[in-house]
MILOMI-428001 format. One record per residue (C-alpha): residue number from 0; x, y, z. Coordinates in pm, whole numbers. Example, Ala and Ser with C-alpha at 12.3 -4.5 7.8 and 13.67 -1.06 7.14 Angstrom:
REM residues 2
{0,{1230,-450,780}}
{1,{1367,-106,714}}
END
This chain:
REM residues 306
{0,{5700,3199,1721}}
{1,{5463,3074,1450}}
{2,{5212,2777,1424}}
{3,{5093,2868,1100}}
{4,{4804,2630,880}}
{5,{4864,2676,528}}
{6,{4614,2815,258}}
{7,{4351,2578,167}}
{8,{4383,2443,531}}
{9,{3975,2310,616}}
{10,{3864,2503,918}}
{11,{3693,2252,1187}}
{12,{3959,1987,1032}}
{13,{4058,1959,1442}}
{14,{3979,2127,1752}}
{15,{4190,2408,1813}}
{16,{4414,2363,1565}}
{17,{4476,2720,1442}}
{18,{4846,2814,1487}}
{19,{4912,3107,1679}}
{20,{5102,3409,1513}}
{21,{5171,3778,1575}}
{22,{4951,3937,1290}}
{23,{4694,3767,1551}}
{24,{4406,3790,1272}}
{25,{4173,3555,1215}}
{26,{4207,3484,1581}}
{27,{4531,3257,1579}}
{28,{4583,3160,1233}}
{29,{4879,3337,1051}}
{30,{4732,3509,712}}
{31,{4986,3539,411}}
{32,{5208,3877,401}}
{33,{4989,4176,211}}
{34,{5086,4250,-162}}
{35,{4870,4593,-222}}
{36,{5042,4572,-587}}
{37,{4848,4285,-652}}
{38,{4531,4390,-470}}
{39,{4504,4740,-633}}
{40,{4161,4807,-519}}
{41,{4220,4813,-138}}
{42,{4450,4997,106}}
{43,{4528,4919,491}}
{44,{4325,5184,629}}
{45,{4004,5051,415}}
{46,{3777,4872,624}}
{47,{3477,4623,577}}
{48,{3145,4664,711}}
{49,{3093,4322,781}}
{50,{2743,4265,551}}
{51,{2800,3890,410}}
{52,{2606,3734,121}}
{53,{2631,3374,-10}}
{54,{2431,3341,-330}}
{55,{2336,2975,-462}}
{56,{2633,2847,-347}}
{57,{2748,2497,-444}}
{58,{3113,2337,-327}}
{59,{3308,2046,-326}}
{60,{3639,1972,-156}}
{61,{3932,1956,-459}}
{62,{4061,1597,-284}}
{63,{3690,1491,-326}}
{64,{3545,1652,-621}}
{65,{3240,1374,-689}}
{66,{3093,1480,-286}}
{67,{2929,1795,-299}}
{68,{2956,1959,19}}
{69,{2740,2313,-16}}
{70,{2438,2257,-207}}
{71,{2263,2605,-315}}
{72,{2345,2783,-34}}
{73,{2194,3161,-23}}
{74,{2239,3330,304}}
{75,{2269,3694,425}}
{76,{2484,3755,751}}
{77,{2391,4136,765}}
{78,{2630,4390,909}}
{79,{2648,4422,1292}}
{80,{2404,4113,1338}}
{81,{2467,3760,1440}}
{82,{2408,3493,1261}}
{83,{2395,3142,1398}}
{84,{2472,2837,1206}}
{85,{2315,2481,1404}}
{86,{2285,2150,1257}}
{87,{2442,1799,1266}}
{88,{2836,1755,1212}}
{89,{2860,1683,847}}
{90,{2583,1934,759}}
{91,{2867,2197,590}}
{92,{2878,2467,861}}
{93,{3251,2441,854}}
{94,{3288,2451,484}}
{95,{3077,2755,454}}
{96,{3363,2919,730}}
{97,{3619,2780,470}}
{98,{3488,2958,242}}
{99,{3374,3284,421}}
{100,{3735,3318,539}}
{101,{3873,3246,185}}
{102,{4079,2932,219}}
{103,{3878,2744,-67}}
{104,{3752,3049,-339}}
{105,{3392,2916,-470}}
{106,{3414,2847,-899}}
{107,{3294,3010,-1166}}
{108,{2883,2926,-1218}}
{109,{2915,2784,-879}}
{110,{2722,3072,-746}}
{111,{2924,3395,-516}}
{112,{2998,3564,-195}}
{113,{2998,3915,-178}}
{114,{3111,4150,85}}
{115,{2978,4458,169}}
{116,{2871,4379,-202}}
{117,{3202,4301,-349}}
{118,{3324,3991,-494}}
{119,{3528,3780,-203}}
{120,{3721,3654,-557}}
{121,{3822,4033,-607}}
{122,{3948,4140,-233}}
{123,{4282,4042,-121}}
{124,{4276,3775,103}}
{125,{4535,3931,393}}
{126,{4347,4216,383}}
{127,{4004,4028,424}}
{128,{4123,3843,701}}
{129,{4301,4091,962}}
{130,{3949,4256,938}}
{131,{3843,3911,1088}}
{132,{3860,3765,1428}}
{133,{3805,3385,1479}}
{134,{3771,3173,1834}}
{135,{3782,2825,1793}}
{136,{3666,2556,2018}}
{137,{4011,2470,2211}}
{138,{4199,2761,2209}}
{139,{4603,2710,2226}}
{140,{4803,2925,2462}}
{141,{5171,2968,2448}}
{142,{5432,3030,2728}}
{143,{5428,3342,2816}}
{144,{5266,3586,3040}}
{145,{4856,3704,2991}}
{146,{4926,3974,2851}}
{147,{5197,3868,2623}}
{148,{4935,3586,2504}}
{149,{4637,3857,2461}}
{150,{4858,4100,2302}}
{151,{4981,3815,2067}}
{152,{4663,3971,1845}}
{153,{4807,4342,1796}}
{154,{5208,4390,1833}}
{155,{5223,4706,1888}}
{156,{4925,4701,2134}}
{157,{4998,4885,2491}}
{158,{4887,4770,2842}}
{159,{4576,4974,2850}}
{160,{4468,4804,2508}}
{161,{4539,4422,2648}}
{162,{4315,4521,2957}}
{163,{4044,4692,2765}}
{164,{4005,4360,2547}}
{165,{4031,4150,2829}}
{166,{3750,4363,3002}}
{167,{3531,4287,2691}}
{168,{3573,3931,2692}}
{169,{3469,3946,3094}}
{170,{3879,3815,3165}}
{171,{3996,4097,3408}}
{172,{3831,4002,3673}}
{173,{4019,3654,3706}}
{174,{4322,3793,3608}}
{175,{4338,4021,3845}}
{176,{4304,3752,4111}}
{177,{4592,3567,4007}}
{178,{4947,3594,4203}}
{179,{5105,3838,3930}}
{180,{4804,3944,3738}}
{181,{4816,4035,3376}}
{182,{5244,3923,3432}}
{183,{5143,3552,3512}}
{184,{5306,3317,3311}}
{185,{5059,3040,3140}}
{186,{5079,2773,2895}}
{187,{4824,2597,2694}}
{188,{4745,2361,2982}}
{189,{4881,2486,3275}}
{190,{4663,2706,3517}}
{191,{4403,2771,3368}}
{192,{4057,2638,3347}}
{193,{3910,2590,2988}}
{194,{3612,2884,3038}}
{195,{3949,3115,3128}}
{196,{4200,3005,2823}}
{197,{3846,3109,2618}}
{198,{3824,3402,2722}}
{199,{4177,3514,2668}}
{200,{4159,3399,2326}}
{201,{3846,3626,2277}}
{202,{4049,3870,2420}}
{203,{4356,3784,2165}}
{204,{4083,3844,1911}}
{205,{3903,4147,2004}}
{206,{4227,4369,2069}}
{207,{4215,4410,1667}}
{208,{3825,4497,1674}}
{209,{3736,4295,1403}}
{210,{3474,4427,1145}}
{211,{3373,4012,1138}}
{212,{3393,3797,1467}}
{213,{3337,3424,1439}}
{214,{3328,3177,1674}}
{215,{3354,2798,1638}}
{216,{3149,2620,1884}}
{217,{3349,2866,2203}}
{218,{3119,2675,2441}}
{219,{3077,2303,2342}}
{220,{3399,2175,2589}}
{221,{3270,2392,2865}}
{222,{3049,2361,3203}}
{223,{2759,2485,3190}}
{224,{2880,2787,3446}}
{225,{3173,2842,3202}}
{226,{2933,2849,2940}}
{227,{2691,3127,3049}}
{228,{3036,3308,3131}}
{229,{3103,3311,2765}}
{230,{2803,3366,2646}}
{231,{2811,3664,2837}}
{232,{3149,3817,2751}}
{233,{3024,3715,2318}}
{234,{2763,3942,2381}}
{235,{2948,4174,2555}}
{236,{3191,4148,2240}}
{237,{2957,4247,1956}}
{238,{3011,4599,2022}}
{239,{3305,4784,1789}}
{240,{3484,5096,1910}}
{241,{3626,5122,1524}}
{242,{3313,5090,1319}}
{243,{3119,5282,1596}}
{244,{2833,5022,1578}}
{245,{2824,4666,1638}}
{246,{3034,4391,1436}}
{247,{2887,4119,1237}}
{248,{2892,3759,1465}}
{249,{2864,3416,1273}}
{250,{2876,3168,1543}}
{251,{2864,2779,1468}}
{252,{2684,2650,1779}}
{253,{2634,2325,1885}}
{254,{2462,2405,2250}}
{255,{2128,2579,2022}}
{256,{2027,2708,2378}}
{257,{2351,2944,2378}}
{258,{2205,3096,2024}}
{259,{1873,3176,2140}}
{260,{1887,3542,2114}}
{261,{2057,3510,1769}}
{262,{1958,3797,1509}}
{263,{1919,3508,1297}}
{264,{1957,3120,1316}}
{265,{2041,2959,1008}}
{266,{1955,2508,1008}}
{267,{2196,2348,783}}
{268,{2150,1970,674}}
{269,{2366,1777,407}}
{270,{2481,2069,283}}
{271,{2172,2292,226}}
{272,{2008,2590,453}}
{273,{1663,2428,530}}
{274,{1557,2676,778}}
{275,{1650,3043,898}}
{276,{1478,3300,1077}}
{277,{1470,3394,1482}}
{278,{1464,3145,1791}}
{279,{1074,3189,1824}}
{280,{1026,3173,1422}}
{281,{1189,2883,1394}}
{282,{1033,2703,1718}}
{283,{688,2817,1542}}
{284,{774,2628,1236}}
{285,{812,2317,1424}}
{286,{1089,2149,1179}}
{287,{1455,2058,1235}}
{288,{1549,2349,1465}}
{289,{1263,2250,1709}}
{290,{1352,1883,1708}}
{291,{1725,1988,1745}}
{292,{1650,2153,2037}}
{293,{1418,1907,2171}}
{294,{1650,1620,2192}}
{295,{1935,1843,2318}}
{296,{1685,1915,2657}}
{297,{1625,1514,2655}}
{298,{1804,1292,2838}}
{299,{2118,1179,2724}}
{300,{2055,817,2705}}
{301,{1716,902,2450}}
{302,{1777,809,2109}}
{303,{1747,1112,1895}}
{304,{1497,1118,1610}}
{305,{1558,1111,1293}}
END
C-alpha cells in the first residue's frame, strides 16, 4: 500500500495529506528510491547532525513566478534544538518546510541552505529525507492493527521497537487499555480519538529516530487536554538513542502557548523572519510575537489587531 505525493508536492497544500508508505520517512510521505551512483558523496550508514542554515533566502513558487514567497530569509535551526516557526497563514512557514525537506531546491543567487554545512543542492534527496521525520496536522491511519500502523515507519522493525516508540510518543498507555492492545485493528477514523491517531503517527515517526523531527501544527485540531498530551510526548521525543544527544525539532505552531519553551521562536510575516529569539526575548521586545500571543489569550469574538 502506497499514498505517495509526488516531488515538488507543497507541504501544508492540505491537512494531512501526506500518503502513507513503508520507507515511513518523512513521517508518511513516500521519498524516491536511493541512487548512491548518482549521490557519490553519501552512503546509508552516513548520518546528519541535524544543524540547519538558511542564508538570504528568496523563493517563488514555479506556477507563480511574479509572487515572491521567501523574502531574505537567514535562519539557523542548530543541532539538537527546537526551533519554532509562528506567524499568520500566508506568512511562508510552509514554503520554508518545502524547501527544508527538498521538494522545491532554492536557485542559483537566490541565497542557500546548508546542512551540517553542506549544500542541500549537493545531498541526495532520499538520503536527506529518511534522516527526517515529519507529523502533520491530521494524521491518516490505515486498516490495520497499531502496531502494523506504527511499524509502517521501519519494516523490518520488531515488537519491542513499535512499543519503545510508542512509549516515547506517551501511546502505550492507551494502547494497552484497548480490547487487543498493540493487535487492535484501526482505521483513519474509526476508534480513535484525534490526540490518540497523533500520537501513533509520532510513534510511526520516531521508530526511525530521525536526526530532524518536524511537526506541522500536531496540536491545532486538538482539545486542549489532548494538546498538553502532545506537547508532552514532543518533548518527550527530542531525545535520540542514535545520535546519543537530542534531535533537531522545527515545529510550525499555531497555538504560540504550546512553543513557549522553544530553544528558539522564529516570527515570520509576508515572507520575511521579523523576529527570533526565546519566549521571554521576544515578549520583551513587545512586537508581533507579543501581539500574536495577546490576541490568541483574547476572546474569540475580539477583533485582532493589525
Amino acid at each position: 500500500m502506497s499514498l505517495c505525493c509526488p516531488v515538488g508536492f507543497q507541504y501544508g497544500q492540505s491537512p494531512g495529506s501526506f500518503g502513507i508508505s513503508r520507507d515511513g520517512s518523512v513521517g508518511d510521505w513516500k521519498p524516491d528510491e536511493p541512487n548512491q551512483k548518482e549521490w557519490p558523496g553519501q552512503s546509508e550508514g552516513d548520518i546528519i547532525r541535524g544543524d540547519i542554515r538558511l542564508d538570504g533566502v528568496n523563493f517563488s513558487y514555479p506556477s507563480n513566478p511574479s509572487h515572491q514567497v521567501l523574502r531574505g530569509v537567514s535562519l539557523h535551526c542548530r543541532s539538537g534544538q527546537t526551533t519554532a516557526l509562528v506567524g499568520l497563514s500566508g506568512s511562508g512557514k510552509s514554503t520554508l518546510i518545502n524547501l527544508v525537506l527538498r521538494f522545491y531546491d532554492v536557485q542559483e543567487g537566490m541565497g542557500s541552505i546548508t546542512f551540517d554545512g553542506s549544500d542541500i543542492r549537493s545531498l541526495n534527496p532520499s538520503w536527506l529525507r529518511r534522516q527526517l521525520g515529519i507529523v502533520g496536522q491530521e494524521p491518516r491511519l490505515f486498516r490495520g492493527t497499531i502496531a502494523e500502523n506504527i511499524a509502517w515507519g521501519l519494516p523490518a522493525a520488531t515488537q519491542e521497537q513499535v512499543e519503545a516508540a510508542a512509549k516515547a510518543a506517551l501511546a502505550d498507555e492507551f494502547i494497552s487499555q484497548l480490547p487487543e492492545g498493540y493487535n487492535t485493528v484501526v482505521s483513519d477514523t474509526k476508534l480513535l480519538s484525534g490526540g490518540q491517531r497523533q500520537r501513533i503517527a509520532i510513534a510511526r515517526a520516531l521508530i526511525r529516530d530521525p536526526s530532524v523531527l518536524i511537526l506541522d501544527e500536531p496540536t491545532s485540531a486538538l482539545d486542549p487536554e489532548s494538546s498538553m498530551l502532545i506537547s508532552r510526548a514532543l518533548e518527550q521525543a527530542r531525545w535520540s538513542d542514535r545520535l546519543g544527544h537530542q534531535r533537531t525539532v522545527i515545529v510550525i505552531a499555531h497555538r504560540l502557548s504550546t512553543v513557549e519553551h522553544a530553544d528558539k521562536i522564529a516570527v515570520m510575516e509576508a515572507g520575511r523572519v521579523v523576529e527570533e529569539g526565546g519566549h521571554n526575548e521576544l515578549m520583551a521586545l513587545n512586537g508581533c510575537y507579543a501581539r500574536l500571543l495577546t490576541d490568541q489569550r483574547l476572546p474569540t469574538n475580539h477583533t485582532p489587531r493589525i
